[in-house]
C-alpha positions in Angstrom: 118.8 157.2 -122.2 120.6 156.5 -125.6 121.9 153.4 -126.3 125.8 152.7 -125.4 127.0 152.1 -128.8 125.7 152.7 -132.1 125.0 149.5 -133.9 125.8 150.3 -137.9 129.4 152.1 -136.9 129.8 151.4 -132.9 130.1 155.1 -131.9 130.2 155.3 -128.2 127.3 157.3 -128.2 126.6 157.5 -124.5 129.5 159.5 -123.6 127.5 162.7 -125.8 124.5 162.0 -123.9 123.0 165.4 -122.4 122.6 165.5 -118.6 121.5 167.6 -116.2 121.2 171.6 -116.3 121.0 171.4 -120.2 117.7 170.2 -120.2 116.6 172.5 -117.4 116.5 174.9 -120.5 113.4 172.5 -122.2 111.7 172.0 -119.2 111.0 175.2 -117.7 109.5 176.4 -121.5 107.4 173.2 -121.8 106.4 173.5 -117.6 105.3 177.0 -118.3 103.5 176.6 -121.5 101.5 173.2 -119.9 100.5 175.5 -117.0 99.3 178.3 -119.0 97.2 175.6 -121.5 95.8 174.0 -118.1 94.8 177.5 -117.2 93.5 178.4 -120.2 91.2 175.7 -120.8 89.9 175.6 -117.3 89.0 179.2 -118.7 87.2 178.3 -122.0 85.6 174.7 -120.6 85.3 173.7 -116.8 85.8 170.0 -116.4 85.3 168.3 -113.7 88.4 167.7 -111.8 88.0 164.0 -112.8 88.6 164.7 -116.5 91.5 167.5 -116.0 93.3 164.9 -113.8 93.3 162.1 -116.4 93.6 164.7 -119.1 96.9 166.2 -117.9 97.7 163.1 -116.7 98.0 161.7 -119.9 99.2 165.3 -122.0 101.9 166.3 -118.9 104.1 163.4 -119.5 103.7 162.5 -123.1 104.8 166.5 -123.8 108.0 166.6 -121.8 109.4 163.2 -123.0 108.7 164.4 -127.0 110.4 167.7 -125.6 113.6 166.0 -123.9 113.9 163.1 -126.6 114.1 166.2 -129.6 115.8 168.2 -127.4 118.5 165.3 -126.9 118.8 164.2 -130.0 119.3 168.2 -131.3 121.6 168.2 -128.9 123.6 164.7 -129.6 123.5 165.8 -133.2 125.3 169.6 -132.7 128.0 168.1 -130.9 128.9 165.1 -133.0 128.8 167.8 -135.7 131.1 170.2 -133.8 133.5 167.3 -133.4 133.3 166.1 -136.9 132.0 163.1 -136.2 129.3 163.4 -138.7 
């Protein structure tokens, strides 16, 4: 979540947040690619499950919230743009 104001120029900046079915868009890509790596290196190297369960466990969520935080703030910074704000 972005902060409610920003702090040099006090833009409400939650307003612009992106919700809902716009980031459906980043998180089918990034859900499909994960499963295909998973696959894929279950192919090349089989781990025990042990390993792929701490291993995903760890890459799964550290992927999608790089993905949504670019994807938000690529997002926050087309519309401000469109609107002249910056």
């Amino acid at each position: 979540m972005l902060a409610e104001r920003c702090g040099a120029c006090g833009l409400e900046l939650e307003r612009y947040e992106p919700r809902g079915r716009a980031m459906y868009l980043v998180i089918l890509p990034v859900t499909v690619l994960l499963v295909l790596a998973a696959l894929k290196l279950d192919d090349l190297v089989q781990l025990p499950i042990w390993v792929l369960i701490a291993l995903w466990g760890v890459v799964v969520p550290l992927v999608v919230t790089v993905a949504l935080r670019f994807a938000k703030a690529a997002a926050l910074m087309a519309r401000l743009e469109k609107e002249g704000l910056i």
